[in-house]
N, C-alpha and C positions, 0 to 999 in steps of 0.2 A: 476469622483471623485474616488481616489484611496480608501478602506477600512481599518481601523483599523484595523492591525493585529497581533497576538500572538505573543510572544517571544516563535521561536518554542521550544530552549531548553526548558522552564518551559513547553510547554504544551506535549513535551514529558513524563516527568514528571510525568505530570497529567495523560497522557497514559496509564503509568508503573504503577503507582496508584491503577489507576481501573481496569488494567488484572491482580495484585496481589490476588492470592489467589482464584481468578475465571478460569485461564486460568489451567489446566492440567498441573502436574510435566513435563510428556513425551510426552507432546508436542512440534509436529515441528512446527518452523516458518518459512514462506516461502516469503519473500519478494518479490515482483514487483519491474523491473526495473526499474529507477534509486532510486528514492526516498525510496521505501519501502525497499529495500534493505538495505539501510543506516539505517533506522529504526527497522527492525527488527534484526540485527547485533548487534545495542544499547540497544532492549528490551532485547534480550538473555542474554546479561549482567547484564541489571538494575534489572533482576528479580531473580539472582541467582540459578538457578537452571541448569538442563545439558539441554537446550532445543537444538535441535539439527536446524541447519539454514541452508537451501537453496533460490536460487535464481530464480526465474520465466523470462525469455523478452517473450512477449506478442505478440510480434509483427506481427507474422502470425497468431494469434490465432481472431487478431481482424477484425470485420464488414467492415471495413471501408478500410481492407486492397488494394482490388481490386481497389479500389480509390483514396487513400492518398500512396500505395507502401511502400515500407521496408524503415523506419529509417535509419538514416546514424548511429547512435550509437547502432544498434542490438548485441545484446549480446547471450549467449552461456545460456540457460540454465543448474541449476545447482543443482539435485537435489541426495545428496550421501546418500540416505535413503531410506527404502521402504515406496512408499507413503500406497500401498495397507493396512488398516486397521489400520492406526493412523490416530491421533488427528494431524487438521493444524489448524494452525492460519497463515493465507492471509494476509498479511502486506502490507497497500498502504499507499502513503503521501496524497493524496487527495482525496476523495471520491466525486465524482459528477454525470456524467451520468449512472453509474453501469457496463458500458463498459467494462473498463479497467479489474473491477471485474468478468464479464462473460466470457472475453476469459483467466482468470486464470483458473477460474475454467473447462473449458472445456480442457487446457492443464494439468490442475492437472489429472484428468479422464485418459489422454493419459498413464501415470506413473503408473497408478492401482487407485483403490477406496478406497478411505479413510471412515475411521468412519463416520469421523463428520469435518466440515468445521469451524473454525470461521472466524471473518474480523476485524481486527485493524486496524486503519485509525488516520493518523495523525491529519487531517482537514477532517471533514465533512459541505462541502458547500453548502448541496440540490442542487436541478434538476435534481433529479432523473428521466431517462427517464427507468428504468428497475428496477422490484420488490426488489430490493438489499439492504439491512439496516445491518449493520456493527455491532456488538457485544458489539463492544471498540470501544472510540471516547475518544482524544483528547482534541477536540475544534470543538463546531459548527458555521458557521461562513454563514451569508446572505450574498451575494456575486453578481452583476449583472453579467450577462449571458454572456456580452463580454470580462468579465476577467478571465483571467487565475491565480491561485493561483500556484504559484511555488517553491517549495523546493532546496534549494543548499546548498552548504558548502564553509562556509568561508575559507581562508586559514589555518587555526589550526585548523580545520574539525570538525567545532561547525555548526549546521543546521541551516539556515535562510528562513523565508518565505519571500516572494516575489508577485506580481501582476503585470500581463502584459495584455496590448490590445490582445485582441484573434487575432491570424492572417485571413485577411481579413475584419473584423470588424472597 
């Protein structure tokens, strides 16, 4: 059974909402590849301010790499700022095993030590397999274990969720 899910524009929205006024003037936002990247591109926007934006791929950084291999879509990380002693905010479209989270943060470290970390997340699905809880939440969403919540963009590059069988499941 597929789940009810948000209309991600509105629960962007609701994102930008609740980091108004909590998140730091000069703070950076650092998006994860694909998803979080789109989003925080859009929060720097919706929130007015000069927050300055780079981009994180993940993709060596992660557990699983020895096993699953490089992504055909890997990307260049992109970070034109010093991370050394600012404020980030971690931008993901879906928060779930804290994975994707720990091997940001371990390539954030590679760039220098920041202050203070936070984590905006589009969708927070639970199954948390690692101590990881996000700042900013969107929308939390119950979700069984063999789906995938997925972020894309339509053609007029408006955000839509999505649900797929996990592969192998």
């Amino acid at each position: 059974m597929t789940p009810m899910l948000p209309d991600a524009e509105a629960t962007l929205t609701v994102l930008a909402d609740r980091m108004r006024g909590g998140v730091a003037p000069d703070a950076a936002f650092v998006g994860i590849y694909s998803g979080g990247a789109w989003i925080a591109e859009r929060l720097a926007k919706m929130l007015g301010q000069e927050h300055r934006v780079g981009f994180l791929d993940v993709s060596f950084y992660r557990d699983d790499y020895e096993r699953a291999g490089l992504k055909a879509n890997a990307r260049r990380s992109t970070l034109d700022f010093d991370v050394a002693g600012a404020t980030i905010v971690l931008v993901d479209d879906v928060l779930f095993t804290g994975r994707s989270v720990r091997a940001a943060i371990n390539e954030l470290f590679d760039y220098g030590r920041p202050a203070a970390i936070e984590l905006a997340v589009l969708v927070d699905r639970g199954g948390r397999e690692l101590p990881v809880e996000a700042t900013y939440v969107g929308a939390r969403l119950a979700v069984a274990r063999n789906l995938d919540i997925v972020l894309s963009r339509d053609a007029g590059g408006q955000l839509v969720l999505g649900a797929e069988a996990r592969a192998g499941d």
